[in-house]
N, C-alpha and C positions, 0 to 999 in steps of 0.2 A: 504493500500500500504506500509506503513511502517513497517509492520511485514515481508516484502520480500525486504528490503531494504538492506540485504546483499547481493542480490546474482548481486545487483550493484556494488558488489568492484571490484577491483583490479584483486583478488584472480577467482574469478568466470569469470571474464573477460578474463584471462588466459586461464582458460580452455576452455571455447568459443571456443578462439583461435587456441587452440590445435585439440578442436574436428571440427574446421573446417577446418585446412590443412589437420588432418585424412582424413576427406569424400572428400576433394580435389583428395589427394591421390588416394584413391579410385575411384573416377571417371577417373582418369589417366589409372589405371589397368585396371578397367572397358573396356575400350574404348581400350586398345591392348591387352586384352582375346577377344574382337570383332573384331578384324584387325588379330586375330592371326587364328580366325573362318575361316574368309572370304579367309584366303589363303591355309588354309587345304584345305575350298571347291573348290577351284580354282584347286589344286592339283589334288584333287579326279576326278573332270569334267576330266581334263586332262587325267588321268587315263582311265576312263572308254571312253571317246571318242577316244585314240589313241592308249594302248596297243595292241588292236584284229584288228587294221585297216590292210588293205592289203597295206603292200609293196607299196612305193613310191620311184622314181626317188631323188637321193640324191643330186646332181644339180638342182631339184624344190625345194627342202624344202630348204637346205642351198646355196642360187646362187652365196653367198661370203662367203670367207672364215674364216671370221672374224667377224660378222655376226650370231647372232642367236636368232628367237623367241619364245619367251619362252613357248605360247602354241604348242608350235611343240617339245615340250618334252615328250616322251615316243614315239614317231611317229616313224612308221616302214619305213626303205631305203632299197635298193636292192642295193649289190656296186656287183663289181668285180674284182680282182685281185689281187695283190699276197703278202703271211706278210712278211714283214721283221722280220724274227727271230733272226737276229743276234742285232736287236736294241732293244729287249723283257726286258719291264721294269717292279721291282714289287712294287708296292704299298704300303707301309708299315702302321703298325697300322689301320688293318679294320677289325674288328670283326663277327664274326657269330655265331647266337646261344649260346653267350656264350663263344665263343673261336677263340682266336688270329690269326691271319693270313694274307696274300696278295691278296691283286686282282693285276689278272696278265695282262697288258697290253700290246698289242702286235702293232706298228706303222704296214698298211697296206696301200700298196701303190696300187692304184686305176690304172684303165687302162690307165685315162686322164693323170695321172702321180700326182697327187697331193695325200697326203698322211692324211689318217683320223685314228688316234688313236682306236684301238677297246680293252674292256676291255674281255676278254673273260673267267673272272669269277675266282673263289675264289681257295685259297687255304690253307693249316690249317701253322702256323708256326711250322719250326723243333725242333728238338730235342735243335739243338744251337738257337731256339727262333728269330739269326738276319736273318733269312732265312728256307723257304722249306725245307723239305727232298727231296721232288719229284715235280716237276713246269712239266707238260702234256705238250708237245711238238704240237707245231700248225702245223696243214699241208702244206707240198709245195709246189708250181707250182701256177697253175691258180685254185683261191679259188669264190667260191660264197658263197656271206654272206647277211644274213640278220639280220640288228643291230636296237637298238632302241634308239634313239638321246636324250644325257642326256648333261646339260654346264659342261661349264670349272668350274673347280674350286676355292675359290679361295688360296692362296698364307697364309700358318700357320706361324707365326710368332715365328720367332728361332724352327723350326722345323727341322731338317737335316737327311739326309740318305745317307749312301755308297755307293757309286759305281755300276750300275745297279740298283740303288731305287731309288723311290720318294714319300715323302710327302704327296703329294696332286695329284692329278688329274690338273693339273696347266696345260694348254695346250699350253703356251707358250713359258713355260718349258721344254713342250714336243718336241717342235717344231725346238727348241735350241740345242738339246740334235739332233734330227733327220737330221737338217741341211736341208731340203727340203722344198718346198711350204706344208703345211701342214693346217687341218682345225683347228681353233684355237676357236673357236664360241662353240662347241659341239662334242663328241665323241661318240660313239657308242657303248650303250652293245650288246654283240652275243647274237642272238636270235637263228640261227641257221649257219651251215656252210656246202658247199657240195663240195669236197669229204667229208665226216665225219672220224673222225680219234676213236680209238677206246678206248681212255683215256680224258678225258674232266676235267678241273676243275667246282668247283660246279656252278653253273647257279643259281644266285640271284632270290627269287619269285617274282610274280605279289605282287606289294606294296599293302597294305592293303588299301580298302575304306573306312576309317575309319574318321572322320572328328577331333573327340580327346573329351576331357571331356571342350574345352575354351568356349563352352557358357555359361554353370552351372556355372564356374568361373565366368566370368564376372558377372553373375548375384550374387553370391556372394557375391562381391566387392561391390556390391551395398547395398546390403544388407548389410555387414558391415559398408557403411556409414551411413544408415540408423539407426542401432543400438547405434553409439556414442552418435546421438543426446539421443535417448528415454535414454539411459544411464546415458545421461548429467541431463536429465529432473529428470531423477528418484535420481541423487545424490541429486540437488537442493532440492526435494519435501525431502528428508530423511536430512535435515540439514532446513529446513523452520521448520518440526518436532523440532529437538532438539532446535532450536531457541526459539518457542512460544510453549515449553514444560506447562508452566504455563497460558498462553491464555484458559481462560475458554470452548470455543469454540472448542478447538485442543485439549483439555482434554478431552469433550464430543468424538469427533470422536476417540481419542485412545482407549477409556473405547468400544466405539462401536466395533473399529477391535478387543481387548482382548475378548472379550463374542463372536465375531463369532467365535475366534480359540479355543473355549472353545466347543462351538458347533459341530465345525468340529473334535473336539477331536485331539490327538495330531499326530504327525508325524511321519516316520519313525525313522528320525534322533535322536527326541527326546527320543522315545521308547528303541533305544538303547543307550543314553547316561544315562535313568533311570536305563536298566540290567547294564552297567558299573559301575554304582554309587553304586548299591547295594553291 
């Protein structure tokens, strides 16, 4: 026991120490690459149970206005009535594919009278970059829509835009800006609209089913806690070495690992620091 009587110091204690808040650490990550799983998969269900449903009553899904749950996100509504294009907000900083642009937001005030935000799709930044060249004009009169119900946003901090823009998807911001009962819970993408007009901005895809790479991570993270220890072990065993370099016993077994690498012949590394040396 007293030939391993250093790695009771001080010094070796330390690292303990260190390599067990590491794997703590890791078990912290561990455990939100698993939380981070669970609500891709959450999303995806969602996905796949609500994008292709048929049309619902927007009065059933949202009965208040302020008010939204969250599996009833991507869920298709049937509203009717008519945009307000003179309240037509754009979005700023939302990108597609690569390049800069607005999603265009149009307030759409329902027959009942109460007013649900619809976003009705992208479009690229101008030439002046703070704005469009061309924003596709929504149709007038009595519209039929069918949108798919996505939340409020929330609120970016020191974020601002001029005059006809906004930041975020804030719907209470929307609502402000609108000055009417308006739904403040959830807004709606256009899925489709009839009359149809014959200029559209672009229509975001079906979101990918995709769940992401956080379970490998997580398991990862474990596995990097895992390794601090054998790492630790293996510093220890390589310092127990130079310790009892003179222990007749730890002589035998070094003389033993020298004659297998003798046997095993030598390495790559070696081989070419022999052609360098030459």
């Amino acid at each position: 026991m007293n030939r391993w009587r250093f790695a009771f110091s001080r010094r070796w204690f330390g690292y303990l120490a260190l390599v067990i808040a590491f794997a703590i650490g890791c078990v912290f990550l561990s455990h939100w690459q698993f939380d981070r799983r669970a609500e891709a998969a959450a999303e995806v269900a969602r996905v796949s149970d609500n994008w292709d449903a048929a049309p619902q009553d927007l009065e059933s899904v949202m009965p208040e206005l302020d008010e939204f749950d969250v599996d009833n996100k991507w869920k298709s509504v049937a509203v009717t009535g008519e945009y307000l294009t003179a309240e037509q907000l754009l979005v700023r900083g939302r990108p597609y594919g690569g390049q800069p642009g607005f999603e265009v937001l149009v307030p759409f005030k329902l027959d009942s009278g109460e007013i649900v935000a619809v976003d009705r799709g992208w479009v690229p930044s101008g030439n002046s970059q703070d704005e469009p060249d061309f924003v596709p004009a929504a149709p007038t009169g009595q519209v039929e829509l069918v949108l798919r119900l996505k939340p409020s946003e929330p609120t970016v901090y020191n974020r601002s835009a001029p005059e006809g823009q906004i930041a975020t998807i804030h719907l209470p911001t929307v609502a402000e800006l609108v000055g009417e009962p308006t739904y403040v819970g959830a807004y709606g993408l256009l899925a489709s609209e009839s009359p149809a007009v014959a200029d559209m901005p672009l229509a975001y895809p079906k979101p990918l089913l995709d769940e992401g790479a956080h379970l490998s991570y997580a398991f990862q993270w474990v596995a990097f806690g895992v390794l601090a220890f054998i790492g630790l072990a293996w510093a220890v065993r390589q310092e127990y070495r130079l310790v009892n370099e003179e222990d007749p016993a730890e002589r035998e077994r070094a003389k033993k690992r020298r004659d297998k690498a003798v046997k095993r012949g030598p390495t790559d590394a070696e081989i070419e620091d022999a052609i360098l040396d030459s």
